[in-house]
C-alpha positions in Angstrom: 149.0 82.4 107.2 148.2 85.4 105.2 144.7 84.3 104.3 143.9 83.5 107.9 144.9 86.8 109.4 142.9 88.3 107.0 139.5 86.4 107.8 140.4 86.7 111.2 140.8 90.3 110.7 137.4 90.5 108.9 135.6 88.8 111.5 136.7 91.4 113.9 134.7 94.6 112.0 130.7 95.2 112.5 130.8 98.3 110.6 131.8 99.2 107.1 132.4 102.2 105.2 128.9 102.6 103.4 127.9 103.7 107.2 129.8 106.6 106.7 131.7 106.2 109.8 135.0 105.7 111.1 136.1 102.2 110.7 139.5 100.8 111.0 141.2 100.6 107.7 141.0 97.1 105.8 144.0 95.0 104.2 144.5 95.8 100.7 142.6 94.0 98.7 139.7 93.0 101.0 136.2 94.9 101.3 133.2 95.2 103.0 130.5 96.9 101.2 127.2 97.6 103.4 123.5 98.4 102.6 121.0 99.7 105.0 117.8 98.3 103.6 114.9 101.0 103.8 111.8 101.3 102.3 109.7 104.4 100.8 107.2 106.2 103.6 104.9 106.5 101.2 103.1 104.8 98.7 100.8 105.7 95.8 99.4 102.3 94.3 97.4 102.3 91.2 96.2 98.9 90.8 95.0 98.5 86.7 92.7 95.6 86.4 91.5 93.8 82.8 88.2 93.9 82.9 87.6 91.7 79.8 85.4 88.6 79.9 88.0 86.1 81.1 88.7 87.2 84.0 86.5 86.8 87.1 89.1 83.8 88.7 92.0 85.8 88.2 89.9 89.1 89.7 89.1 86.4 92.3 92.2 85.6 93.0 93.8 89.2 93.3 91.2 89.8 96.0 92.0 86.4 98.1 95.5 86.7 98.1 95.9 90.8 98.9 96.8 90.3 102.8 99.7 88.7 101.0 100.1 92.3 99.4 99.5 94.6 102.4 101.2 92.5 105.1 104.0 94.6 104.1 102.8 97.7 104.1 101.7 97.3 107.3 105.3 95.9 108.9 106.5 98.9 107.3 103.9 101.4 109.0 104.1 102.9 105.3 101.9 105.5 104.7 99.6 104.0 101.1 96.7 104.8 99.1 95.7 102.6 96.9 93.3 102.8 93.8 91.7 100.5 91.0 90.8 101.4 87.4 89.9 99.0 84.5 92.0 98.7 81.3 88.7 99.7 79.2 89.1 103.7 78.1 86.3 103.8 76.5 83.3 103.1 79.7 85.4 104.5 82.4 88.5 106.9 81.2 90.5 108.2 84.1 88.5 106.6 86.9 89.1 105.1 89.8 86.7 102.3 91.1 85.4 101.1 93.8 84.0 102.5 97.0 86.0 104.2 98.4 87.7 105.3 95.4 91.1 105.7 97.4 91.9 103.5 100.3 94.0 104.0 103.0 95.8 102.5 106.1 92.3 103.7 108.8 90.0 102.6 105.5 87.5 100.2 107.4 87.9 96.7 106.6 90.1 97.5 104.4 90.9 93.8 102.7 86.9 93.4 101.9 87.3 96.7 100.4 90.3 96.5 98.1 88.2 92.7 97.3 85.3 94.7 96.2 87.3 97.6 94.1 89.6 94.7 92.3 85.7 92.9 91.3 85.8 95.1 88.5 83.2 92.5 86.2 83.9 91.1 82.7 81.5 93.6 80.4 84.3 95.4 79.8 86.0 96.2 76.0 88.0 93.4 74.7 90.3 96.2 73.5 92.6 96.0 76.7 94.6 99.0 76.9 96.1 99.3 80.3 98.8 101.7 80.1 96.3 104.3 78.6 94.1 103.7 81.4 96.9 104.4 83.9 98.0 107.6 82.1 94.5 108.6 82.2 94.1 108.2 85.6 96.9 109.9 86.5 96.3 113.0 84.1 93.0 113.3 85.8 94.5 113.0 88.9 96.9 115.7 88.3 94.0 118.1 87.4 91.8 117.6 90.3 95.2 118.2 92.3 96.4 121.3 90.5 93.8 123.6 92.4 94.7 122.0 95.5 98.3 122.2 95.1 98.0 126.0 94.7 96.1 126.7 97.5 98.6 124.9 99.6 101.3 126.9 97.7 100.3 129.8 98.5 99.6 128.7 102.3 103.4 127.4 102.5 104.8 130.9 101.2 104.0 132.6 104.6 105.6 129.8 106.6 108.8 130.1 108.4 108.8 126.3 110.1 108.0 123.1 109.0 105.2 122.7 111.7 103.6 125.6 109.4 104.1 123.6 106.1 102.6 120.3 107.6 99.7 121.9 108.8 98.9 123.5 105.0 99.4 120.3 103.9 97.0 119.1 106.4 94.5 121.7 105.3 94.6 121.3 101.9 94.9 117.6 101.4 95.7 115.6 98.0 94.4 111.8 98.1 96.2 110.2 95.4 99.1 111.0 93.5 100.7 112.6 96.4 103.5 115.4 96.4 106.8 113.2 98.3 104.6 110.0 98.0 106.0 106.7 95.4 104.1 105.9 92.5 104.0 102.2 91.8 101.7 100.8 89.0 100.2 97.1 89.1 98.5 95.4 86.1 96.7 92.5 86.7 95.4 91.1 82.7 95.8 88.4 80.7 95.9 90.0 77.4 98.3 92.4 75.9 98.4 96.1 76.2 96.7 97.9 73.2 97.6 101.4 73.7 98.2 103.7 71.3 101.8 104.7 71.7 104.7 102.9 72.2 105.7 101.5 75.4 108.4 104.1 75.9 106.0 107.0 75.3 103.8 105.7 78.5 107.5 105.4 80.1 107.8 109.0 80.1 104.4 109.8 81.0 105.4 108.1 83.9 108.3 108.8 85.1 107.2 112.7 84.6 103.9 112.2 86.8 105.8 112.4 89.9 108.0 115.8 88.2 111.6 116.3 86.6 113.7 114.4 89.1 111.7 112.1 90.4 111.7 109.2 87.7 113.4 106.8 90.4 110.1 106.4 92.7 107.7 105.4 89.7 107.8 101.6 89.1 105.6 99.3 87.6 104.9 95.4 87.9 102.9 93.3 86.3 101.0 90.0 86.7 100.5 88.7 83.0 100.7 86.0 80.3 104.0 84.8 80.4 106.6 85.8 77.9 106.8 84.5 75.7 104.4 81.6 75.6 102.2 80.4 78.5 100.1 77.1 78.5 96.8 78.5 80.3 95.8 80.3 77.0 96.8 83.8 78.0 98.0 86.0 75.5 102.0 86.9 76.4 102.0 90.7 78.1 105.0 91.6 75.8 104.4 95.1 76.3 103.8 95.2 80.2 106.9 93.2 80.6 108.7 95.8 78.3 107.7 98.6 80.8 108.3 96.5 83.8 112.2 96.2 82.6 112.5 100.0 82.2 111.1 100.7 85.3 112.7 97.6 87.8 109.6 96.2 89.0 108.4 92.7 89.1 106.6 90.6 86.8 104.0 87.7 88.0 102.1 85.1 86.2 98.4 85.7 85.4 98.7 81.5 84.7 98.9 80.9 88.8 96.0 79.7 90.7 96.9 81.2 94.0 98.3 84.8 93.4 100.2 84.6 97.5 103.6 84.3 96.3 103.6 87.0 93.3 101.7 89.6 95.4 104.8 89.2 98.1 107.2 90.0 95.3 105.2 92.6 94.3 104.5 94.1 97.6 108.6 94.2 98.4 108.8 96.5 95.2 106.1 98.7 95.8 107.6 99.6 99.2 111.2 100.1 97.6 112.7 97.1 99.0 115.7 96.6 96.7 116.6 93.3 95.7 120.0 94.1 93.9 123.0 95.2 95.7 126.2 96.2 93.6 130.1 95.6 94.8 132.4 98.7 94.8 135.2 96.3 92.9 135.4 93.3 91.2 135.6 90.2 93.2 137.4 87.3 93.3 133.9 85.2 92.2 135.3 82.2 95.1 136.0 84.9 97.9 132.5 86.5 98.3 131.0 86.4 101.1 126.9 87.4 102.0 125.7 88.4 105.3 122.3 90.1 106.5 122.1 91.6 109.4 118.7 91.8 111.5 117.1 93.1 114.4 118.1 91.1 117.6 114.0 91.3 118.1 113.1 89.5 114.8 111.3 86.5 115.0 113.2 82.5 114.0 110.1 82.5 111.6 111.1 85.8 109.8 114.2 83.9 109.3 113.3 80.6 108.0 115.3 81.4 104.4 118.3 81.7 106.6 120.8 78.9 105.7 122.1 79.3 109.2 121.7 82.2 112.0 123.7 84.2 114.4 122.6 85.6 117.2 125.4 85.3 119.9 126.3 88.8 119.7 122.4 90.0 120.7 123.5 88.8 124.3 122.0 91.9 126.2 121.9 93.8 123.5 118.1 95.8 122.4 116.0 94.1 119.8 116.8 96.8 117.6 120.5 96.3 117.5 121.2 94.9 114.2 123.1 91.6 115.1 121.3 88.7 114.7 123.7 87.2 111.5 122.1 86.0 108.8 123.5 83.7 106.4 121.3 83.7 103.5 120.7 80.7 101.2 122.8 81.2 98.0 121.3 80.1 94.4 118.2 78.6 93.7 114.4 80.4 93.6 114.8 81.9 97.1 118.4 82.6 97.5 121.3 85.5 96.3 123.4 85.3 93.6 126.0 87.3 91.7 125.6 88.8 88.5 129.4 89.6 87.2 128.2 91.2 83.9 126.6 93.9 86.4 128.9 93.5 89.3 125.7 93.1 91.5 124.5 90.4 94.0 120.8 89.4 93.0 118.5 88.2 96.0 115.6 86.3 94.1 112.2 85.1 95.6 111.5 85.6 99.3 115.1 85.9 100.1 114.7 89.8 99.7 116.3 91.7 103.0 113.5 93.0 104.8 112.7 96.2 106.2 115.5 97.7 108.7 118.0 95.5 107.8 121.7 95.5 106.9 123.8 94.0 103.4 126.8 93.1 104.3 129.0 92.0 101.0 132.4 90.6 101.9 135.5 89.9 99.3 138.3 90.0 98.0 139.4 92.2 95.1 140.0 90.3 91.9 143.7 92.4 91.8 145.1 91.6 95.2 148.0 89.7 95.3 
């Protein structure tokens, strides 16, 4: 009788305490533990392509597969630049590629000109050293900005509204590496990094690009030779992957033939989408309980990794009311699971909530009676 009054009681709340509002109290023992998924509202993508002589498919394939990348983006309305570089420092150190060298959400045709910028040729060196070429690109970046930067400075010092401080920045304008913008770093090679310092050193270059504070919006993914062995003769990206763990990106295979599905997983980290959600206590591993709340509006096709879907409270509610129910899928290579060494539930593949939507994490604490 106990256990049924409590899921009857649980069925009863739509709110949680992560809302920071006031909730009715729950029984001892039980929790709710709520999420708003959001996304960053802007973007800085440095895109760091091998330009060795192996590999026009996978360049190909990068530019096939990018609406894959963007689609994202664009749901969002998230404000992006994007630029290319190559991993050879010696032809090219610090620059970006491509014309235009930055593009943008109004950049015209935009997916035939990121196609263009990511055909970076194979006469590059075979010494592939990617995470120098980022970290030359962004120190070059930072010096082109510096001047900039001041001048909008010393505009902001006589302002007294924000109005007055958007319109400096409006006046003096930085195109990539962004003041307030998300850094996220993409290498695309099917070699190893060759850089001269250890990966830890790049790390910090980093995480310090975007100032003290601000290590948590730099990440950097990876599509690579898989780790440690692959079977389509690429050599394993030991050290990408390495930096990919230290920052919580995502790591693709340079071994697929169709890019689609690793530029998704990419695309939901580069727009901050979190994929891991932690539980205030320790569960009871049989009692938990994963629910993802969406927009009434969203579509039955944004839904499809839904193992089931409720939308009986949407009844003449807006489509932005957040109570269609989701029931993801749990396991496998698009569903959640949990992690107890971290205390976290993982959402793998495409089962990541999307933008504007709501973790809900239900439970019982392993110490209730």
């Amino acid at each position: 009788m106990r256990r049924a009054a409590a899921v009857a009681f649980l069925a009863l709340l739509s709110v949680s305490c992560r809302d920071e509002r006031l909730v009715p109290s729950l029984p001892p023992g039980y929790h709710v533990d709520t999420y708003a998924q959001r996304s960053a509202s802007a973007v800085d993508v440095l895109w760091v392509v091998d330009d060795s002589g192996s590999m026009a498919p996978r360049q190909e394939a990068l530019a096939r597969n990018f609406q894959a990348f963007i689609a994202l983006f664009r749901e969002g309305r998230i404000d992006f630049r994007m630029g290319v570089a190559t991993t050879d420092i010696f032809t090219r150190p610090g620059e970006l590629v491509g014309e235009p060298r930055v593009l943008a959400p109004d950049t015209p045709e935009l997916e035939r000109a990121f196609g263009d910028s990511v055909r970076v040729g194979t006469q590059g060196s075979a010494y592939e050293a990617g995470l120098e070429a980022a970290s030359r690109v962004l120190e070059r970046q930072a010096r082109e900005n510096a001047p900039v930067l001041e001048a909008r400075a010393a505009c902001e010092s006589g302002c007294a509204s924000e109005a007055c401080r958007e319109a400096c920045a409006t006046a003096h304008p930085v195109a990539f590496l962004r003041p307030g913008a998300w850094l996220y770093l993409a290498f695309v090679t099917d070699e190893d990094d060759r850089s001269p310092h250890d990966v830890r050193t790049y790390w910090r270059m980093f995480e310090q690009a975007k100032g003290i504070g601000n290590d948590g919006t730099v990440v950097a993914s990876a599509i690579i030779g898989d780790v440690p062995a692959n079977g389509c003769g690429a050599e394993p990206g030991t050290r990408y992957a390495e930096l990919v763990t230290l920052t919580g990106g995502e790591v693709g295979s340079i071994c697929d033939a169709d890019f689609a599905d690793t530029l998704r997983t990419l695309a939901t980290s580069a727009v901050g989408l979190r994929r891991t959600f932690a539980l205030e206590q320790v569960p009871k591993v049989d009692t938990l309980r994963v629910r993802v709340r969406h927009p009434c509006g969203t579509s039955q096709e944004s839904l499809q990794g839904c193992e089931s879907v409720d939308r009986a409270a949407c009844e003449a509610q807006s489509a932005e009311a957040l109570e269609a129910v989701c029931t993801p899928v749990q396991g496998g290579p698009d569903g959640w699971t949990y992690e107890p060494a971290r205390r976290v539930v993982f959402f793998a593949g495409g089962s990541v909530p999307g933008l504007g939507t709501r973790v809900e994490l239900e439970y019982v604490e392993e110490d209730a009676s």
